[in-house]
PDB file as gemmi writes it, atoms N, CA and C in Angstrom:
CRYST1    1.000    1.000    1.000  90.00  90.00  90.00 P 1                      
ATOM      1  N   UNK A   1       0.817  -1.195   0.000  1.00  0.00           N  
ATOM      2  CA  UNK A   1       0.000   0.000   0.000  1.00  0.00           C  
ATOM      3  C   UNK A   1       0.860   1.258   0.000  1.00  0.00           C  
ATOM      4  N   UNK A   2       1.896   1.311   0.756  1.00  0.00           N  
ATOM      5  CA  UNK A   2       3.148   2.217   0.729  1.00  0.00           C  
ATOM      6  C   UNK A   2       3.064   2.477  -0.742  1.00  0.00           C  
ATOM      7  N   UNK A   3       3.745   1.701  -1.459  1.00  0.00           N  
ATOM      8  CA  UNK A   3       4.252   1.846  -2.913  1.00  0.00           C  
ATOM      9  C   UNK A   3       3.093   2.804  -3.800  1.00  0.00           C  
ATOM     10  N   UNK A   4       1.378   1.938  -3.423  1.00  0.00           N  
ATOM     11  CA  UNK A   4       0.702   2.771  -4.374  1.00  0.00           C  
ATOM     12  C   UNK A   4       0.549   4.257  -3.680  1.00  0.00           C  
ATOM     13  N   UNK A   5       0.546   4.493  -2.614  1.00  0.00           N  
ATOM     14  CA  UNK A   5       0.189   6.006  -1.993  1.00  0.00           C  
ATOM     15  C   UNK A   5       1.274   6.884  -3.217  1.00  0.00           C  
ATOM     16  N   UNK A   6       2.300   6.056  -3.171  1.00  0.00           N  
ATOM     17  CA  UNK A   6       3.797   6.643  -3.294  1.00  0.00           C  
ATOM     18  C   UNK A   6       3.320   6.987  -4.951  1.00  0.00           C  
ATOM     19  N   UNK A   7       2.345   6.376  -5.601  1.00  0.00           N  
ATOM     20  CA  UNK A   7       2.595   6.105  -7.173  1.00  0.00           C  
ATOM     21  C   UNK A   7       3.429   5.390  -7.797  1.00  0.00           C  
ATOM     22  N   UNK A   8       4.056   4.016  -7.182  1.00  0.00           N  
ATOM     23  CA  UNK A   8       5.155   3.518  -7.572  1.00  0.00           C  
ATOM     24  C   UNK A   8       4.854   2.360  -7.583  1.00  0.00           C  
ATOM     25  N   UNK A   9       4.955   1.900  -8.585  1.00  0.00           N  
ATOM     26  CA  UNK A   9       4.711   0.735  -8.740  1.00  0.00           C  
ATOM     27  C   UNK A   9       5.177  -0.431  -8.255  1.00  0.00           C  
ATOM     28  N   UNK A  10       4.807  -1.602  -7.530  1.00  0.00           N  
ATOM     29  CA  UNK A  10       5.263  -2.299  -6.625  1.00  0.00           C  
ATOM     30  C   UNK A  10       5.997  -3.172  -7.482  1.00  0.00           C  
ATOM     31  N   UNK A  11       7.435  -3.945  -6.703  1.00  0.00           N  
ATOM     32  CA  UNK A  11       8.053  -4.529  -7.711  1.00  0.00           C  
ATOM     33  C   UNK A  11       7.512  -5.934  -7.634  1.00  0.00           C  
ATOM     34  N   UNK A  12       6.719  -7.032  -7.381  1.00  0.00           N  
ATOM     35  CA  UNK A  12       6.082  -7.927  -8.006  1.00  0.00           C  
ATOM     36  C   UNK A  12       4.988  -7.951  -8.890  1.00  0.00           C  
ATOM     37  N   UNK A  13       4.702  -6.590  -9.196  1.00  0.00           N  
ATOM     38  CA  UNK A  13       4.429  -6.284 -10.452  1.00  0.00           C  
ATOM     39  C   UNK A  13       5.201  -6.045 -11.236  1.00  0.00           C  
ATOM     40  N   UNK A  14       6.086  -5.970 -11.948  1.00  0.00           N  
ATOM     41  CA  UNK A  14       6.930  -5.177 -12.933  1.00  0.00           C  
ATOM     42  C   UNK A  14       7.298  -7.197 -13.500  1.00  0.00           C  
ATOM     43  N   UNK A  15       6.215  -7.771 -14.396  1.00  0.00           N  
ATOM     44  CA  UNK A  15       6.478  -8.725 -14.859  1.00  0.00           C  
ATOM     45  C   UNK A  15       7.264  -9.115 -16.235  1.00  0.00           C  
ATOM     46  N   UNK A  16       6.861  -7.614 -16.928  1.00  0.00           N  
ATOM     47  CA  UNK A  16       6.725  -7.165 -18.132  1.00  0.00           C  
ATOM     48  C   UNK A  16       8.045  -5.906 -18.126  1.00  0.00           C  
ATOM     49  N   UNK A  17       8.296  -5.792 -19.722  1.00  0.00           N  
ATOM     50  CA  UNK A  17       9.581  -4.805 -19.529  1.00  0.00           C  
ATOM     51  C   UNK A  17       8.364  -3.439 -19.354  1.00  0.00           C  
ATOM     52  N   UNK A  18       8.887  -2.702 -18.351  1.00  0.00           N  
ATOM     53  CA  UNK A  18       8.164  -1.245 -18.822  1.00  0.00           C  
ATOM     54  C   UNK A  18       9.163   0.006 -18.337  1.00  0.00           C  
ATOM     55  N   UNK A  19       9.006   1.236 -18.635  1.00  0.00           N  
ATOM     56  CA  UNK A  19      10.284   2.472 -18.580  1.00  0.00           C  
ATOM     57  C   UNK A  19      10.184   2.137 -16.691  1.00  0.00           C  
ATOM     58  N   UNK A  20      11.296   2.579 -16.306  1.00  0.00           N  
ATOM     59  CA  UNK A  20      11.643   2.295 -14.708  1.00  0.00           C  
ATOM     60  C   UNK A  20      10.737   3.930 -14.405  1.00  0.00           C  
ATOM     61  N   UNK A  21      10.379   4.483 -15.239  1.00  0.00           N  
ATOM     62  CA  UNK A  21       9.605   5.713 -14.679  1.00  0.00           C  
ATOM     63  C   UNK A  21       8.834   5.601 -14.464  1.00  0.00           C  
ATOM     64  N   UNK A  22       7.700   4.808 -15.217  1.00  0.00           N  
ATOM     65  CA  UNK A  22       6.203   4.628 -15.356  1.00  0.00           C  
ATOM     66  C   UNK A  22       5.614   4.790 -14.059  1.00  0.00           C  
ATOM     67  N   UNK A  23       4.725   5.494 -13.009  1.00  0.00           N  
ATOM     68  CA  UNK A  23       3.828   5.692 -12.241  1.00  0.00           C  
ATOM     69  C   UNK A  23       3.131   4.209 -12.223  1.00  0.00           C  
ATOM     70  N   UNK A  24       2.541   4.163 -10.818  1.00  0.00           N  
ATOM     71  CA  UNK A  24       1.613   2.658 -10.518  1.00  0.00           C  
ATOM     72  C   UNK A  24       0.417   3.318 -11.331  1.00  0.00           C  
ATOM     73  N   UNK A  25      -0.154   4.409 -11.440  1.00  0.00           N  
ATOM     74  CA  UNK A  25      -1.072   5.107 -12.215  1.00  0.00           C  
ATOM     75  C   UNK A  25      -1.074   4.464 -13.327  1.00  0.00           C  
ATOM     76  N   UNK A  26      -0.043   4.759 -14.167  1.00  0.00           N  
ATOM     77  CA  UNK A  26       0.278   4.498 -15.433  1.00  0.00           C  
ATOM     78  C   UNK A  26       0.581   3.129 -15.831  1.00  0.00           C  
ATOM     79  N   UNK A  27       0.617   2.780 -14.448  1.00  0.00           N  
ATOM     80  CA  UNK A  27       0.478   0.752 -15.334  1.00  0.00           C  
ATOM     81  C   UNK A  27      -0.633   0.648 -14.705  1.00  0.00           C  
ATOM     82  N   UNK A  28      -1.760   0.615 -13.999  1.00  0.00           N  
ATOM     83  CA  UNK A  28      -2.662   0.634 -13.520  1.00  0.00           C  
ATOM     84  C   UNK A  28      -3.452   0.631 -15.156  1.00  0.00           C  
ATOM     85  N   UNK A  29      -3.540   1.659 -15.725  1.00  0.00           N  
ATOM     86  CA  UNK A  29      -4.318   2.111 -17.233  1.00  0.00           C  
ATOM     87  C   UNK A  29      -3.722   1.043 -18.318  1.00  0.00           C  
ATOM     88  N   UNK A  30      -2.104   1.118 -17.998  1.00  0.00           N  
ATOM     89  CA  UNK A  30      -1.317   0.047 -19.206  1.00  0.00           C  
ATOM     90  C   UNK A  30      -2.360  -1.246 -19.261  1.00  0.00           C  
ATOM     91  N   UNK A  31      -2.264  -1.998 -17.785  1.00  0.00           N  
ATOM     92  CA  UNK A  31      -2.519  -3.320 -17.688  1.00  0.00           C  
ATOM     93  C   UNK A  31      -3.834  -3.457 -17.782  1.00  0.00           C  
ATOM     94  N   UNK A  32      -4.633  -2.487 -17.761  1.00  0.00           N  
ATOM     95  CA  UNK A  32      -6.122  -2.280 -17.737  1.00  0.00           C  
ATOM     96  C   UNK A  32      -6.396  -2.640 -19.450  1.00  0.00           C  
ATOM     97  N   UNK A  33      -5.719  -1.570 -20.082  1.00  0.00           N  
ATOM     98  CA  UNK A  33      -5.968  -2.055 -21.905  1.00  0.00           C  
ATOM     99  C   UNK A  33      -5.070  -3.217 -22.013  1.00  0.00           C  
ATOM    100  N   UNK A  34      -4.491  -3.555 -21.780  1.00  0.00           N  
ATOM    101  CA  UNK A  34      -3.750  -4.904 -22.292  1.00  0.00           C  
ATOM    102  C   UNK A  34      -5.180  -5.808 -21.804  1.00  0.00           C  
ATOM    103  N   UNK A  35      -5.494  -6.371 -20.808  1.00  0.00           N  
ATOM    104  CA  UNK A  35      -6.649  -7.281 -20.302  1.00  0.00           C  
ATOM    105  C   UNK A  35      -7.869  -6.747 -21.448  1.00  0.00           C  
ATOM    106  N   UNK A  36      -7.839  -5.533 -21.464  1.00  0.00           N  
ATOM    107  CA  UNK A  36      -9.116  -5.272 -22.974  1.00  0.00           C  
ATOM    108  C   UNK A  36      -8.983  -5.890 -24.017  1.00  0.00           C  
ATOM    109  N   UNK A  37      -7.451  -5.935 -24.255  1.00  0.00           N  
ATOM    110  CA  UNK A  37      -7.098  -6.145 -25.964  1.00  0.00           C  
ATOM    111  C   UNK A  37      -7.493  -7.825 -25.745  1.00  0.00           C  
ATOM    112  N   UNK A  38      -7.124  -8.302 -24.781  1.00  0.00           N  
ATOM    113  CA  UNK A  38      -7.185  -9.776 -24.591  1.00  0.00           C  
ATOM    114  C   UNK A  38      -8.476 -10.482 -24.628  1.00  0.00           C  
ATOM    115  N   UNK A  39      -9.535  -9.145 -24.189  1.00  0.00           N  
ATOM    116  CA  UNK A  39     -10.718  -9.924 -24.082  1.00  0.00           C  
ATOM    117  C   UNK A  39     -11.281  -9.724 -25.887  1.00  0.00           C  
ATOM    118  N   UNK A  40     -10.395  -8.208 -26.100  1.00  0.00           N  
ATOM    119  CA  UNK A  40     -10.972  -8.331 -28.176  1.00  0.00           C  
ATOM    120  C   UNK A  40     -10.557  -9.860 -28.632  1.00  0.00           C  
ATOM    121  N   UNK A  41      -9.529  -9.642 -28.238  1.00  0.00           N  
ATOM    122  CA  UNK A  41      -9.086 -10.768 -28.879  1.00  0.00           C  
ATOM    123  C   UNK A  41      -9.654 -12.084 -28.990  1.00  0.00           C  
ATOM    124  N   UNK A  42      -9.844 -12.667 -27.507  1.00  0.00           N  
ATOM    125  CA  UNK A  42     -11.303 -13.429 -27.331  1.00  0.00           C  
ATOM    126  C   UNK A  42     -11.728 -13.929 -28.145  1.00  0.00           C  
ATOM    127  N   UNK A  43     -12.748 -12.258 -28.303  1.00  0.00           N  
ATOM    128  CA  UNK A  43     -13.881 -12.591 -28.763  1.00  0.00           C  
ATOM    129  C   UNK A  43     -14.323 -11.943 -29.856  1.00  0.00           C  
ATOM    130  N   UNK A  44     -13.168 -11.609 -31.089  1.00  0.00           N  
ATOM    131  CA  UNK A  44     -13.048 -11.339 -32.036  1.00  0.00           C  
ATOM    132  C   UNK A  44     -12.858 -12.712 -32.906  1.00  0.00           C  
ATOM    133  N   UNK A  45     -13.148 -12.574 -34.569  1.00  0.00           N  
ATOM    134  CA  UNK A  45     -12.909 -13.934 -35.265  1.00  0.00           C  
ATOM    135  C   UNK A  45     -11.732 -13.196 -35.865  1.00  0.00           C  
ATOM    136  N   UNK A  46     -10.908 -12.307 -35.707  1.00  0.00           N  
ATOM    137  CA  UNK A  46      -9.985 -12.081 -37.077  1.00  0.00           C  
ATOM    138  C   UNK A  46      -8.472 -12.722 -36.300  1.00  0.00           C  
ATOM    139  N   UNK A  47      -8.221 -12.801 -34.744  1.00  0.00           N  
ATOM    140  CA  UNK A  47      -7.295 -13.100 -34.515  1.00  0.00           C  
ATOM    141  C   UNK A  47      -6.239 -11.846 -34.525  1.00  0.00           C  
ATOM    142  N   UNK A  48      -7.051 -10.785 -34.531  1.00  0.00           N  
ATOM    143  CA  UNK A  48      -6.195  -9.624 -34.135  1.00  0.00           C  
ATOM    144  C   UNK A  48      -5.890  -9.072 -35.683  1.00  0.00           C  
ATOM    145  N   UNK A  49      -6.025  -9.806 -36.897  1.00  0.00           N  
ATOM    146  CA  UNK A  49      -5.720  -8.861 -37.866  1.00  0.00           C  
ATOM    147  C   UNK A  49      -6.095  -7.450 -38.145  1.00  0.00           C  
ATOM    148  N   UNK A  50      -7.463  -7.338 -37.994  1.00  0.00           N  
ATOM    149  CA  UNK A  50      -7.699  -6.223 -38.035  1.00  0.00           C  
ATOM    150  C   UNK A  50      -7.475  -4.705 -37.325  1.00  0.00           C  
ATOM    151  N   UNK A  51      -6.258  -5.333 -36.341  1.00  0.00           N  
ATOM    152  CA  UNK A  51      -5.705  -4.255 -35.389  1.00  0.00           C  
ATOM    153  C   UNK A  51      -5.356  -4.505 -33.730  1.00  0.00           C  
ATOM    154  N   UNK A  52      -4.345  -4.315 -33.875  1.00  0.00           N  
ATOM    155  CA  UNK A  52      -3.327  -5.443 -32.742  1.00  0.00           C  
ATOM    156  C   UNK A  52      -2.606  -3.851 -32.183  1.00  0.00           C  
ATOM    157  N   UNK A  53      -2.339  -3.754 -30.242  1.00  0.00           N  
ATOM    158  CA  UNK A  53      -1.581  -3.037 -29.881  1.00  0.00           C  
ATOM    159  C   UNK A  53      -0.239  -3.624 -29.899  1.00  0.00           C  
ATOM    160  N   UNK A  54       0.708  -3.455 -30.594  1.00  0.00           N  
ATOM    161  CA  UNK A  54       2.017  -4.351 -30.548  1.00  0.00           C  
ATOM    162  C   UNK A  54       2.284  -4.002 -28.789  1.00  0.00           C  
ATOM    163  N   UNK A  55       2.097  -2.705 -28.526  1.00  0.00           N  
ATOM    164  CA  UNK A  55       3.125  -2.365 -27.306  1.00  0.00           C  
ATOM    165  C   UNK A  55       1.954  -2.744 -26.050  1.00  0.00           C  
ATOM    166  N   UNK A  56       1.540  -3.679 -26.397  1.00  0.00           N  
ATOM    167  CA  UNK A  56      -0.251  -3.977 -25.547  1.00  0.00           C  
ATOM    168  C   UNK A  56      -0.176  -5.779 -24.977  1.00  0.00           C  
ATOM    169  N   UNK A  57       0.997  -6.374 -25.914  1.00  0.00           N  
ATOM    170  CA  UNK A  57       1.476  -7.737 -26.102  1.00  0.00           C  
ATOM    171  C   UNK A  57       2.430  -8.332 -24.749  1.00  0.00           C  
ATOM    172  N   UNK A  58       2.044  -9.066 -23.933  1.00  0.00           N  
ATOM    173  CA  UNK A  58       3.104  -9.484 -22.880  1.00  0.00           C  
ATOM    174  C   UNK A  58       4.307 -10.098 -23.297  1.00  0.00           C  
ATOM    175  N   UNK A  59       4.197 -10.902 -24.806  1.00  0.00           N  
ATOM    176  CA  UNK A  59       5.317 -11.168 -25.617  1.00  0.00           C  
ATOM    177  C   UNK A  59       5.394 -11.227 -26.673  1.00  0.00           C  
ATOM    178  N   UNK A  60       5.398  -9.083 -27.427  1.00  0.00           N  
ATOM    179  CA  UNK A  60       5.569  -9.430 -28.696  1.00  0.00           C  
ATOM    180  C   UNK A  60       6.513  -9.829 -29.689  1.00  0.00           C  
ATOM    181  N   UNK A  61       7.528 -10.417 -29.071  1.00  0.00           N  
ATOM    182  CA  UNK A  61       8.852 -11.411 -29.751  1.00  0.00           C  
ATOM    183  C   UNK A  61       7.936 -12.588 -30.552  1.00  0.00           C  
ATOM    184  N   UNK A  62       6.959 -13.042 -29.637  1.00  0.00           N  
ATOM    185  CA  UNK A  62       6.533 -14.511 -29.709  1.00  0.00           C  
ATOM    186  C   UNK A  62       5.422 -14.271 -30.796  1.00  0.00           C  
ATOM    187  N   UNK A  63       4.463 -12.958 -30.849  1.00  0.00           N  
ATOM    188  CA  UNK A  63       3.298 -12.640 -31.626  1.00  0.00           C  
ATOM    189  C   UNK A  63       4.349 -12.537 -33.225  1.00  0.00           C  
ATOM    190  N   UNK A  64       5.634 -12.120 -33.426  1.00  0.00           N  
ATOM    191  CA  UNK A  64       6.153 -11.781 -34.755  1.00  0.00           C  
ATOM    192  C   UNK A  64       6.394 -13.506 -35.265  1.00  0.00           C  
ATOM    193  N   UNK A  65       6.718 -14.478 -34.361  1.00  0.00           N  
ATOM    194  CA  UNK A  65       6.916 -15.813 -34.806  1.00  0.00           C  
ATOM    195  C   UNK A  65       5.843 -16.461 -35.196  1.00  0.00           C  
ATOM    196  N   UNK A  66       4.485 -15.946 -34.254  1.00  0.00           N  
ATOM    197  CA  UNK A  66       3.092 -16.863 -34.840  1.00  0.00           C  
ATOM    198  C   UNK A  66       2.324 -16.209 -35.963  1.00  0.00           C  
ATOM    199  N   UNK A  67       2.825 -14.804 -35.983  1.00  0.00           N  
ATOM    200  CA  UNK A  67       2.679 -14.296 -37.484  1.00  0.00           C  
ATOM    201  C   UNK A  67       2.974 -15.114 -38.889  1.00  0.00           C  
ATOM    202  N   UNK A  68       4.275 -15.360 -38.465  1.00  0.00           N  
ATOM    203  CA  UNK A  68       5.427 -15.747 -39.804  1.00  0.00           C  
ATOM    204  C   UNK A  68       5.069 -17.386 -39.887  1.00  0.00           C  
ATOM    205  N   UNK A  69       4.595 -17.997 -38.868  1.00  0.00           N  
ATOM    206  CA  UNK A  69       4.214 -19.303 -38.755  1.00  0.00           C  
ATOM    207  C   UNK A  69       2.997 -19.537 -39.391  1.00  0.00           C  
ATOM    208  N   UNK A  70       1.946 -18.381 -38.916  1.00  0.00           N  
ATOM    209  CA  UNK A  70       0.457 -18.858 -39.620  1.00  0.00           C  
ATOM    210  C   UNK A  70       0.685 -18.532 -41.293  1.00  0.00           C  
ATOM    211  N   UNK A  71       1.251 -17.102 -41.590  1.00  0.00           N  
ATOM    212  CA  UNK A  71       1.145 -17.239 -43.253  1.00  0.00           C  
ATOM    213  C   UNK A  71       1.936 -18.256 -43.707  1.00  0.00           C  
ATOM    214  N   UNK A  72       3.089 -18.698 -43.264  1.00  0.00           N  
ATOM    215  CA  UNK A  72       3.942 -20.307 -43.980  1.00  0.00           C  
ATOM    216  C   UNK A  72       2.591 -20.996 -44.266  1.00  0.00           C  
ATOM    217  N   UNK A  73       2.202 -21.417 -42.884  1.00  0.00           N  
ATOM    218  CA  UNK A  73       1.399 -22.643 -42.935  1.00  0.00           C  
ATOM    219  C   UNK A  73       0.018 -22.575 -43.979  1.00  0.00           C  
ATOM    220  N   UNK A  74      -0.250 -20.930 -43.784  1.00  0.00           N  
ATOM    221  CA  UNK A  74      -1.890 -20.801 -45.003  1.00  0.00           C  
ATOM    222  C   UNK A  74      -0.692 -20.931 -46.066  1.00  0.00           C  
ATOM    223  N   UNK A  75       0.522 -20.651 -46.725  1.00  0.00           N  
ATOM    224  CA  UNK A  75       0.502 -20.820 -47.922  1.00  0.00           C  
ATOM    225  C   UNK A  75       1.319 -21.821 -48.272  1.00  0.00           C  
ATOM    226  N   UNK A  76       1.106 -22.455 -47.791  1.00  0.00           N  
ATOM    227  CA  UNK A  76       1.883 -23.974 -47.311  1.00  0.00           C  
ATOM    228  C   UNK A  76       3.540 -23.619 -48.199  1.00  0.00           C  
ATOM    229  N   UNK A  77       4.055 -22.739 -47.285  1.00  0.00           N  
ATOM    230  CA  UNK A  77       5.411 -22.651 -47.299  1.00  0.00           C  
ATOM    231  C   UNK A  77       6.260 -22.783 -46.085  1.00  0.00           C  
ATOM    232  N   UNK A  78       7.669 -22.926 -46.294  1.00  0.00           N  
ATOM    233  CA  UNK A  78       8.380 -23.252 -45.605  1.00  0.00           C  
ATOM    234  C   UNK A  78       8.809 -21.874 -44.465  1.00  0.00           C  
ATOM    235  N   UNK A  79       9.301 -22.030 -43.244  1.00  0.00           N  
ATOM    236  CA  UNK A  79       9.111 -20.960 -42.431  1.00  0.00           C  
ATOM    237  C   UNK A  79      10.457 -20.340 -42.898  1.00  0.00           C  
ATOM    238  N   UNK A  80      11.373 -21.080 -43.691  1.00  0.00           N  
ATOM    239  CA  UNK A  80      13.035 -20.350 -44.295  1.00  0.00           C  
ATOM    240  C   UNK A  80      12.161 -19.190 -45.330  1.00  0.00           C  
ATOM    241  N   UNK A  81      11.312 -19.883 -46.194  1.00  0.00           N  
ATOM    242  CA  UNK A  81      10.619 -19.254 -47.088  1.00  0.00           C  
ATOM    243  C   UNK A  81      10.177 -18.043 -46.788  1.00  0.00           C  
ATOM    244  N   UNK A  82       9.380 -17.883 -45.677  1.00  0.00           N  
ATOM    245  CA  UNK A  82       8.753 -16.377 -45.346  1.00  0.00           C  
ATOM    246  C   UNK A  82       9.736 -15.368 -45.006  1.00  0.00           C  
ATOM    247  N   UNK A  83       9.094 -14.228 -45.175  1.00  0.00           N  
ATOM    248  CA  UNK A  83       9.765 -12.750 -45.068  1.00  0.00           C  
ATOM    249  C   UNK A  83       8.549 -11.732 -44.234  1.00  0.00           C  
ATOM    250  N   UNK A  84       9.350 -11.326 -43.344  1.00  0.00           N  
ATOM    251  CA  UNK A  84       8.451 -10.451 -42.291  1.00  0.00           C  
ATOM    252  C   UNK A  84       8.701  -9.289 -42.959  1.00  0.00           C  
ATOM    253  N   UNK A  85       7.535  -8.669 -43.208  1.00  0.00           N  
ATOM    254  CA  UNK A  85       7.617  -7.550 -44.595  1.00  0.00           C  
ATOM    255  C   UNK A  85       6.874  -6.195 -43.238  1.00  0.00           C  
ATOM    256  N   UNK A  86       7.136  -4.952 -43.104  1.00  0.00           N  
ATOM    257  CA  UNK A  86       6.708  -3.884 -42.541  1.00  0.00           C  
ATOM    258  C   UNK A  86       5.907  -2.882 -43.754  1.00  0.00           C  
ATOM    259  N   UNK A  87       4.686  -2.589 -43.291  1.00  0.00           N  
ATOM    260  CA  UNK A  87       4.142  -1.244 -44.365  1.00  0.00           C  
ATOM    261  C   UNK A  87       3.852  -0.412 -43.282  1.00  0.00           C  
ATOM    262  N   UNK A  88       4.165   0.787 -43.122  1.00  0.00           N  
ATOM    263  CA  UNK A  88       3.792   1.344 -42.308  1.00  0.00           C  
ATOM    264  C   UNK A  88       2.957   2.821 -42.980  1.00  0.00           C  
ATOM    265  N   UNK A  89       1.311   2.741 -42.320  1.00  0.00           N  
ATOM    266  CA  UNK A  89       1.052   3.452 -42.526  1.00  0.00           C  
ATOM    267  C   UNK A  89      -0.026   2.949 -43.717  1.00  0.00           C  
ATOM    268  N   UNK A  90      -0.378   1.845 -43.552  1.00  0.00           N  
ATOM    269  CA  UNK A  90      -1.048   1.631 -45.422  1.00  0.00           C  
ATOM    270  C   UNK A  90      -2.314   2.215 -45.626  1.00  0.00           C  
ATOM    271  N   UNK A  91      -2.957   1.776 -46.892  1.00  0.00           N  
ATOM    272  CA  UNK A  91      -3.737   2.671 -46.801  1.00  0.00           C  
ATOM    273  C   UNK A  91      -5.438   1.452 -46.227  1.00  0.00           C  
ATOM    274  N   UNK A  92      -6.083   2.165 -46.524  1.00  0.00           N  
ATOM    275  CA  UNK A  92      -7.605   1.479 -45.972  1.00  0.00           C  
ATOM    276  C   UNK A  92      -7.535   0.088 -46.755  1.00  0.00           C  
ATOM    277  N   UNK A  93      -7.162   0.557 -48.250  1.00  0.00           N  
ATOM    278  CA  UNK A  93      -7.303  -0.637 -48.965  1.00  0.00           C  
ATOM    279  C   UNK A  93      -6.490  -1.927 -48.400  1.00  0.00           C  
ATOM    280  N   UNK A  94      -5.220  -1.569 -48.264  1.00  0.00           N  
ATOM    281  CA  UNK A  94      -4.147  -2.448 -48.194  1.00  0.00           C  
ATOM    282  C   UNK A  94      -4.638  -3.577 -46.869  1.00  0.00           C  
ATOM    283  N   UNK A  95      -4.941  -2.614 -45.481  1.00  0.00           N  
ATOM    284  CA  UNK A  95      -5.743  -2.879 -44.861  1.00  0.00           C  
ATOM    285  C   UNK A  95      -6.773  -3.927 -44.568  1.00  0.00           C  
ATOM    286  N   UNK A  96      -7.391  -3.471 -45.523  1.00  0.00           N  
ATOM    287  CA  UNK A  96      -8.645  -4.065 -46.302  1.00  0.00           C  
ATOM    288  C   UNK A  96      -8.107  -5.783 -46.154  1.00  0.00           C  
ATOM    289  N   UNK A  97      -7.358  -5.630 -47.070  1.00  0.00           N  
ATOM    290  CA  UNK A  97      -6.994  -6.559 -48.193  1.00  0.00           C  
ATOM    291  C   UNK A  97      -6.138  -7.860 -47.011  1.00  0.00           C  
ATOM    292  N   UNK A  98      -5.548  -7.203 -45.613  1.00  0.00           N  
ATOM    293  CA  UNK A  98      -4.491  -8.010 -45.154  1.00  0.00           C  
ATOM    294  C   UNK A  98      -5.290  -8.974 -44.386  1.00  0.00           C  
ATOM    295  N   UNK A  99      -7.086  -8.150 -44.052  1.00  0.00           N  
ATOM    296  CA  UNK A  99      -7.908  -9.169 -42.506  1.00  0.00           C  
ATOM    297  C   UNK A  99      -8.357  -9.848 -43.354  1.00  0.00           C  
ATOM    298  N   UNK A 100      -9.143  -9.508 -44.935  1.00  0.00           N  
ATOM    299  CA  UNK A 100      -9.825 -10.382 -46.053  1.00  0.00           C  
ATOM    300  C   UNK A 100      -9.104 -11.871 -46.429  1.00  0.00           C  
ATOM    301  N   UNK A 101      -7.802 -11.462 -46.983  1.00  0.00           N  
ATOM    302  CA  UNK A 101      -7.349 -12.300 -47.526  1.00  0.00           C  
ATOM    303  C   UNK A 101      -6.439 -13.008 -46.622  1.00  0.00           C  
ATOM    304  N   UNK A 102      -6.267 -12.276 -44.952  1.00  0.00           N  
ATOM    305  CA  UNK A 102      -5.790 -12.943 -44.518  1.00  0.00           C  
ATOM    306  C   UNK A 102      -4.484 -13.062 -44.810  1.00  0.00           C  
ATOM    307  N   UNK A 103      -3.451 -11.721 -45.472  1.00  0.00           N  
ATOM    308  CA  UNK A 103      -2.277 -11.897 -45.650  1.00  0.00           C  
ATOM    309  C   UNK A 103      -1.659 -10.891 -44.853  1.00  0.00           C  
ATOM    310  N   UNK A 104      -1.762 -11.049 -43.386  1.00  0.00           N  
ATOM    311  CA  UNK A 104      -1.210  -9.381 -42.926  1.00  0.00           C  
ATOM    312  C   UNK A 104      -1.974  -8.906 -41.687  1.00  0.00           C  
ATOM    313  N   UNK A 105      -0.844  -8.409 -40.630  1.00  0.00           N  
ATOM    314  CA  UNK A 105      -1.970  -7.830 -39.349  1.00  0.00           C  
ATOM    315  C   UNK A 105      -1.542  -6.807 -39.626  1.00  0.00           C  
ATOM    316  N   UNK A 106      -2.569  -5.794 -38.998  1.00  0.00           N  
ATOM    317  CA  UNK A 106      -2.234  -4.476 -38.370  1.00  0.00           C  
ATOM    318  C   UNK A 106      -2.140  -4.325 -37.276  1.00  0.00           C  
ATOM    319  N   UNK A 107      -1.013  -3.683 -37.188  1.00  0.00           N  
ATOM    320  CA  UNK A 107      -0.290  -3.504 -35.421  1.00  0.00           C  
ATOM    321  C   UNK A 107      -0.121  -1.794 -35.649  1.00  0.00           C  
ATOM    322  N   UNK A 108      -0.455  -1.780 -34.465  1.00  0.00           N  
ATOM    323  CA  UNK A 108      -0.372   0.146 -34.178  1.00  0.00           C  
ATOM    324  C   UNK A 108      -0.065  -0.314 -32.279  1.00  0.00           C  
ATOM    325  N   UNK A 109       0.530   1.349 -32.049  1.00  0.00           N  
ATOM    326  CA  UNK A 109       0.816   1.075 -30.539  1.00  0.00           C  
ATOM    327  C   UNK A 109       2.470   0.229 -30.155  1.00  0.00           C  
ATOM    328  N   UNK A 110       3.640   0.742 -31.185  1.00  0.00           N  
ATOM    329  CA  UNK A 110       4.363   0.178 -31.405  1.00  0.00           C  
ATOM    330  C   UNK A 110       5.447   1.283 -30.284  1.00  0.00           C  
TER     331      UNK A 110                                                      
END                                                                             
């Protein structure tokens, strides 16, 4: 209770990398949308294509591998085969085109 009066975040929380500045405030709100994104995620059918917080991810090392794993496997290629390609910024269409066809997430919150 010390720690939160203090705004400081207690250290058996700090599970996750976050700035050594961050306020208990400010992970208080962090960890609040991360548990949101989790419940989109849920109970969404796209699997996050249609818009993913990268910086929202408890391990987004592991989300860039099941990326590169699911398009191998939809295009039944080899995982040497794939290329983790960045667009930043695309447009609606491109967008469009990555939750449809299923070739592509959007990540914002990076």
């Amino acid at each position: 209770m010390e720690n939160l009066h203090a705004d400081v975040v207690p250290q058996h929380w700090k599970r996750y990398i976050m700035p050594p500045s961050m306020t208990a405030t400010n992970w208080l709100y962090d960890f609040k949308s991360r548990v949101e994104q989790l419940h989109a995620l849920h109970e969404g059918s796209d699997y996050g294509r249609s818009g993913i917080r990268f910086g929202g991810l408890l391990a987004p090392e592991a989300f860039l591998i099941a990326t590169q794993q699911s398009a191998a496997q939809l295009n039944a290629w080899s995982l040497e085969e794939s290329e983790l390609k960045f667009v930043f910024d695309p447009s609606a269409e491109e967008t469009q085109k990555a939750v449809e066809e299923q070739q592509g997430y959007v990540v914002h919150g990076l």
